[in-house]
C-alpha positions as CSV (number, residue, x, y, z in Angstrom):
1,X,14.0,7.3,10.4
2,X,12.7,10.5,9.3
3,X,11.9,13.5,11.1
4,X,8.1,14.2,12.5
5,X,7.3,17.8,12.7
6,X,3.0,18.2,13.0
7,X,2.8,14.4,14.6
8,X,-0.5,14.4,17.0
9,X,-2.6,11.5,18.6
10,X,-5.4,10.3,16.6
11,X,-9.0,10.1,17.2
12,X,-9.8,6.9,15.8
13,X,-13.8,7.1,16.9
14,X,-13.8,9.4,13.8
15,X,-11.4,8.5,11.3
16,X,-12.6,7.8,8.2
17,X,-10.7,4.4,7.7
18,X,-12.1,2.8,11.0
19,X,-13.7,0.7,8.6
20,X,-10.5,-0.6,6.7
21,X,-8.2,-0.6,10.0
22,X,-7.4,-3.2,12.0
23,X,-9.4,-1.7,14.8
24,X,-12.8,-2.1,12.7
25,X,-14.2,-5.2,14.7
26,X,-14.0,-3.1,18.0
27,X,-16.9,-1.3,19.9
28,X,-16.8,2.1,20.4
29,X,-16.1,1.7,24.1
30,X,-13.8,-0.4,23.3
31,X,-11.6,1.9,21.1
32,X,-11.9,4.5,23.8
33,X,-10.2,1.9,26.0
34,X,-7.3,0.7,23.8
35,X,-4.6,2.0,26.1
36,X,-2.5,2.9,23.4
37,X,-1.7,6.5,21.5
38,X,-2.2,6.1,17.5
39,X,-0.4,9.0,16.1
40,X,-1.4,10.6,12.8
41,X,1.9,12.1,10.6
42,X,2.0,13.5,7.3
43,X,4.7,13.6,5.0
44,X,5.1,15.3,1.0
45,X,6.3,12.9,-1.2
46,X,10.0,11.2,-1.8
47,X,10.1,11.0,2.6
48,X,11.6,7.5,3.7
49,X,9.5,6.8,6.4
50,X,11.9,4.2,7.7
51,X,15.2,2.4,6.2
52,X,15.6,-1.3,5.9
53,X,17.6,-2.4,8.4
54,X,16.3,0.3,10.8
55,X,14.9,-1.1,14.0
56,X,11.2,-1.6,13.6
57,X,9.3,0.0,16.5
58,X,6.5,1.0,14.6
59,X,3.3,-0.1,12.3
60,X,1.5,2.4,9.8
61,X,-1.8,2.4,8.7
62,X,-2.2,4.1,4.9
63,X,-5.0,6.9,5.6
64,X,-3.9,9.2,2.4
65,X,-1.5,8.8,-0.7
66,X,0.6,5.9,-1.8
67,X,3.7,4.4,-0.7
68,X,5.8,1.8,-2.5
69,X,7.9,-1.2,0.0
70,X,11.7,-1.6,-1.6
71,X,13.9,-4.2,-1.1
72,X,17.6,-4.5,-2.0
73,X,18.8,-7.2,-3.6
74,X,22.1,-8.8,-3.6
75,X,23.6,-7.2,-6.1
76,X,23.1,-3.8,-5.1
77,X,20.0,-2.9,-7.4
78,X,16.1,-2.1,-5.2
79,X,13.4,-3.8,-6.3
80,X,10.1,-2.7,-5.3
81,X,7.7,-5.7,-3.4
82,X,4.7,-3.9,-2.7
83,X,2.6,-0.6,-4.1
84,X,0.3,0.4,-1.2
85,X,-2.8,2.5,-1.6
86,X,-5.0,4.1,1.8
87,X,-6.2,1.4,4.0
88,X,-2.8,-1.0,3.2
89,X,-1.0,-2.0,6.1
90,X,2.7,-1.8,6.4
91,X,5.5,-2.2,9.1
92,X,4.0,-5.4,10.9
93,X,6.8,-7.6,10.9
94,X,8.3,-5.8,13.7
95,X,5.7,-7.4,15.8
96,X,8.6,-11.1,15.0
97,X,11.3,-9.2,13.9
98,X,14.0,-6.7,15.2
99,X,14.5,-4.6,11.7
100,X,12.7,-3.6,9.2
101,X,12.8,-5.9,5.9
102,X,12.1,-3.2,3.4
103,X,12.2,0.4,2.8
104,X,9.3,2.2,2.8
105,X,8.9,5.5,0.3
106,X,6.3,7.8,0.1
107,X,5.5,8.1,-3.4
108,X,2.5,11.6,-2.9
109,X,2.0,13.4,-0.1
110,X,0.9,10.5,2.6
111,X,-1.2,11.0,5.8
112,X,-0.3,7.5,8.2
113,X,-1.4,6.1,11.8
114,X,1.4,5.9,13.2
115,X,1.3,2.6,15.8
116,X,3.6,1.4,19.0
117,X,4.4,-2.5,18.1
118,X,5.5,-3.3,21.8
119,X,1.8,-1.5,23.1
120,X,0.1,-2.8,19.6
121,X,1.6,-6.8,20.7
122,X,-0.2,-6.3,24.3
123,X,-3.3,-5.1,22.5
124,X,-3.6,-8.0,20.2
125,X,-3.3,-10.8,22.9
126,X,-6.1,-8.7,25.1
127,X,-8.2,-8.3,22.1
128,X,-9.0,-11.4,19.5
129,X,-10.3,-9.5,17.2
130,X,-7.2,-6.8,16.7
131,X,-5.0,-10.3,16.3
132,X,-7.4,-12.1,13.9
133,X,-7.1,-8.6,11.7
134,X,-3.5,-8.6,12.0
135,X,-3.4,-12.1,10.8
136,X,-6.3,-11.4,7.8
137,X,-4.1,-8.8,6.4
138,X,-1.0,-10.5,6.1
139,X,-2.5,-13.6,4.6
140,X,-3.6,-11.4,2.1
141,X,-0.6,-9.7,1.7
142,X,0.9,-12.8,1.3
143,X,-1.9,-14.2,-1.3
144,X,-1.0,-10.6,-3.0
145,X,2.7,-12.0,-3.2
146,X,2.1,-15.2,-4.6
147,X,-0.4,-14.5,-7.2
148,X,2.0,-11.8,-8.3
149,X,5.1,-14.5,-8.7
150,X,2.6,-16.5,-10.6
151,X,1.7,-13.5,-13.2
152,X,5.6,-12.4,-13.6
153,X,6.1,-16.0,-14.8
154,X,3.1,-16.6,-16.7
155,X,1.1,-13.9,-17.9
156,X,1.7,-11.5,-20.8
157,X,3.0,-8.1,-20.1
158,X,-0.5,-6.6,-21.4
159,X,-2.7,-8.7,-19.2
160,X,-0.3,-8.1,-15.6
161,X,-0.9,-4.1,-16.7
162,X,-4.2,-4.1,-17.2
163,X,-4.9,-6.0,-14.5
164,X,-3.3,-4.0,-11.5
165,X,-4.6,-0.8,-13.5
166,X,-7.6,-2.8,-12.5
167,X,-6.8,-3.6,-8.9
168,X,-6.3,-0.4,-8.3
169,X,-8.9,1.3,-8.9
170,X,-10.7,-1.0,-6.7
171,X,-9.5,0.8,-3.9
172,X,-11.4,3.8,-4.7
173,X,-14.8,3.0,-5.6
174,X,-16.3,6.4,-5.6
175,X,-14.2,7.6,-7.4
176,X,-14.1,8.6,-11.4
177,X,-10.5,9.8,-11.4
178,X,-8.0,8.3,-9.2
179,X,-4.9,9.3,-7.4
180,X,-2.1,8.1,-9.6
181,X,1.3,9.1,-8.4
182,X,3.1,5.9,-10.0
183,X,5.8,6.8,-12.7
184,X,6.5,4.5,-16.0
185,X,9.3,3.0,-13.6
186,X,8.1,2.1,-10.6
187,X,5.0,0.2,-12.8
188,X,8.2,-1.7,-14.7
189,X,9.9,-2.5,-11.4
190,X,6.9,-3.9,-9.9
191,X,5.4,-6.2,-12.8
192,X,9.0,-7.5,-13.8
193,X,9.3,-5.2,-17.0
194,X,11.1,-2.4,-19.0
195,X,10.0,1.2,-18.1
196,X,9.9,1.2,-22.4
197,X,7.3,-1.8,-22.5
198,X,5.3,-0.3,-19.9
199,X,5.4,3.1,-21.7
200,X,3.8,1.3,-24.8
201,X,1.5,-0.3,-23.1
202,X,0.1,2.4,-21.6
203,X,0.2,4.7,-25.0
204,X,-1.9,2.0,-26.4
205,X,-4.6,1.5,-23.7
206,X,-5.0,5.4,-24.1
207,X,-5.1,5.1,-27.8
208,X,-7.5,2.7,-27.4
209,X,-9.6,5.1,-25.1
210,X,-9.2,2.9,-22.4
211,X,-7.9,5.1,-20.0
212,X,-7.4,8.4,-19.2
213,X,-4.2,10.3,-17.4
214,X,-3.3,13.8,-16.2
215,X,-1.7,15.4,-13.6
216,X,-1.1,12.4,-11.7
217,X,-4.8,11.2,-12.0
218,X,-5.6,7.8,-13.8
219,X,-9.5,7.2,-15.1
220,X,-10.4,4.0,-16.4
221,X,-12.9,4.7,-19.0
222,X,-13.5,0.8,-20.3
223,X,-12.9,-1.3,-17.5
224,X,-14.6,-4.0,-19.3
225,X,-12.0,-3.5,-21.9
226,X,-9.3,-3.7,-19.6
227,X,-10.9,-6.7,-17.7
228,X,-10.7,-8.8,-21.2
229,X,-6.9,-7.9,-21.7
230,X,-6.5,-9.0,-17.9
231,X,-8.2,-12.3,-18.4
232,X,-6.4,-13.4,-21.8
């Protein structure tokens, strides 16, 4: 576990990503009476927030950055599970299980909500609606999974690129030029090809004027383009 230096309680009344937490179907009087501290931490980018393996006492909530989930494989080599943008979830299994199943790596500076699973478990079974949005992200964490297992066996290297350049930039809909902190490699890891392939890929779309990058900023500048390449 890494160190957290600047870690103070969170005033989740007015954070921004009420709406996207798992907190969102609650009442203001009834987040003042959670009995439980959320803790907001920061860390720059590269920080393992915790190990796999390590004993999972704690849930995050994404506020800021991106972080990728990595999990090692038998034969020494890390492949990466998950990409997570502000608003993901990660952590939860500690709520059924004693160790973390994946490492978790901060990829940009990240800003988190930091969460107590033993006061977060209490919470849930005095609150429905904290457990029912517990249970609504994994399911779709899981739906995530599977559809991703479908496009590594099925779809064409072109159309799994285009399509989570797609994704994500559904996460920030207000925005022209999105936080991109993803390298060639970690794009490779996650859709099951080379960090060449990808690399040509990407040239292309830009060639194309399909996209734009700079300074660890992506714009889509024909999404519709994108979306055709995503759907072949």
């Amino acid at each position: 576990m890494v160190a957290e230096e600047g870690a103070k309680k969170s005033n989740c009344l007015r954070c921004a990503m009420r709406a996207r937490s798992i907190f969102a179907g609650l009442s203001g009087e009834e987040l003042c009476a959670l009995g439980m501290d959320v803790i907001d931490l920061e860390f720059v980018g590269g920080t393992t927030i915790y190990r796999e393996g390590d004993s999972a006492s704690h849930a995050y909530t994404l506020r800021e950055g991106a972080i990728n989930l990595v999990k090692s494989l038998a034969d020494g080599r890390a492949q990466i599970v998950r990409l997570l943008h502000h608003g993901d979830l990660f952590g939860f299994e500690g709520l059924h299980r004693e160790q973390h199943q994946h490492t978790a790596i901060a990829l940009s500076t990240v800003k988190l909500c930091r969460l107590d699973l033993r006061e977060l478990d209490l919470l849930s079974q005095r609150l429905p609606a904290v457990r029912e949005a517990i249970f609504r992200r994994w399911q779709r964490a899981l739906e995530e999974a599977e559809n991703r297992i479908v496009d590594l066996g099925t779809r064409r290297a072109e159309a799994r690129l285009a399509t989570f350049l797609l994704q994500w930039a559904q996460a920030y809909p207000q925005r022209r030029s999105l936080p991109f902190p993803l390298t060639r490699q970690d794009l490779g890891e996650f859709l099951g090809l080379s960090t060449e392939h990808v690399s040509r890929i990407m040239a292309d779309f830009k060639r194309r004027n399909w996209l734009r990058e700079s300074r660890g900023e992506l714009e889509i500048l024909d999404p519709k383009a994108l979306g055709a390449v995503g759907a072949s």
